[in-house]
C-alpha positions as CSV (number, residue, x, y, z in Angstrom):
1,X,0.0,0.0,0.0
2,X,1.5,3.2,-1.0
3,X,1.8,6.0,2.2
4,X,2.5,9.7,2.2
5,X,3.8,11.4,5.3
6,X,4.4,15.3,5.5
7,X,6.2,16.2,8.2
8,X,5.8,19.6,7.9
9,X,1.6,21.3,8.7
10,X,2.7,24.6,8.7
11,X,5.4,26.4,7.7
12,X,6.5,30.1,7.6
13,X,9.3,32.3,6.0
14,X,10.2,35.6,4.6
15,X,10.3,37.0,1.3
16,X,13.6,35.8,-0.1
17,X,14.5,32.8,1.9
18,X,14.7,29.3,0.8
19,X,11.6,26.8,2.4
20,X,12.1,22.8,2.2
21,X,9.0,20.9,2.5
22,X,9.9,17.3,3.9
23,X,8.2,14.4,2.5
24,X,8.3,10.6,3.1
25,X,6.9,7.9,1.5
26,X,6.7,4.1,1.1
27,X,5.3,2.4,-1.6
28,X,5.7,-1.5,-3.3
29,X,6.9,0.0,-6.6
30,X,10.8,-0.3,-7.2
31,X,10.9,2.7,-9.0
32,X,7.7,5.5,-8.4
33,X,6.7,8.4,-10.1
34,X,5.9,11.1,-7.2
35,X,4.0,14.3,-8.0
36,X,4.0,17.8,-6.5
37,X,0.8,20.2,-6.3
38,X,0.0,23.1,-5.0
39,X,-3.1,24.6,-4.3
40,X,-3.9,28.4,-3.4
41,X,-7.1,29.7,-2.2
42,X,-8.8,29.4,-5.3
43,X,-8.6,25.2,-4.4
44,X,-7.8,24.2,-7.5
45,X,-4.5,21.6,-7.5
46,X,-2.0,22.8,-10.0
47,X,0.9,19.9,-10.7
48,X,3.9,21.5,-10.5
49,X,6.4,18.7,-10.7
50,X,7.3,14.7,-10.8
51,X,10.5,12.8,-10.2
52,X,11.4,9.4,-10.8
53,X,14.1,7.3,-10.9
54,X,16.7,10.1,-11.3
55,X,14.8,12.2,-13.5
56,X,12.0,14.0,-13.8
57,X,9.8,17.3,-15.2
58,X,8.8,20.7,-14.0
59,X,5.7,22.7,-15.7
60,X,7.4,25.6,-16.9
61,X,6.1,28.3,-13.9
62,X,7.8,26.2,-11.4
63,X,11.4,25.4,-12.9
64,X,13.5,28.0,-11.7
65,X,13.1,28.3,-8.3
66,X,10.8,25.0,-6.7
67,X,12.7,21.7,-6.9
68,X,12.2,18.1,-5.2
69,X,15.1,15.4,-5.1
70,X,14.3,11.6,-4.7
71,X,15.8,9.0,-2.8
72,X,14.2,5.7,-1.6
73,X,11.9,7.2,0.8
74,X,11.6,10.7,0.5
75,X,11.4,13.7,-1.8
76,X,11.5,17.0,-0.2
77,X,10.4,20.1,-2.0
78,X,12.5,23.0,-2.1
79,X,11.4,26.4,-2.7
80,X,14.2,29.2,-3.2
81,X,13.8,32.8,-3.2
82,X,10.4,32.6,-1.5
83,X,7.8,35.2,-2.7
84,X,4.1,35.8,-0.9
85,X,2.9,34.3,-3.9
86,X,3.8,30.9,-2.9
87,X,1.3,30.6,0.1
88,X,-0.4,27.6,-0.4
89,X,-1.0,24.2,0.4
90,X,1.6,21.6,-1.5
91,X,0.6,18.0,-2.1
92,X,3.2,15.2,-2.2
93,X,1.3,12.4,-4.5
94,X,2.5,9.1,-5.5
């Protein structure tokens, strides 16, 4: 059975920093394709990126400055230069 587990509820920064969102997960696949969203107010989910194996993609808005890395049980999302409009709720989906 595949499992999610994110660590972190809540998180806060400034304008400028860099945010890492940790993520765990298990799942009976050798080699999983995991999936990032993020939802603002509006509620709609809005993929923003998916790793597997060592490679992956990133829509277009999101490659400069959000990025995940994948091991064997986690992929924590990194957001750099942190902006007020990246309040929201991310989603870690595999």
């Amino acid at each position: 059975q595949d499992k999610v587990d994110q660590h972190t509820r809540i998180q806060f920064a400034f304008e400028g920093d860099t945010v890492t969102i940790d993520c765990t997960y298990q799942t009976a696949y050798a080699n999983p394709t995991l999936f990032w969203y993020q939802q603002k107010d509006n509620g709609i989910l809005k993929h923003m990126l998916n790793k597997f194996a060592k490679s992956g993609n990133s829509e277009e808005e999101f490659k400069e400055r959000f990025h995940a890395s994948l091991n064997k049980t986690a992929v924590p999302l990194t957001i750099q230069d942190v902006c007020v409009s990246d309040s929201a709720v991310y989603y870690l989906l595999c």
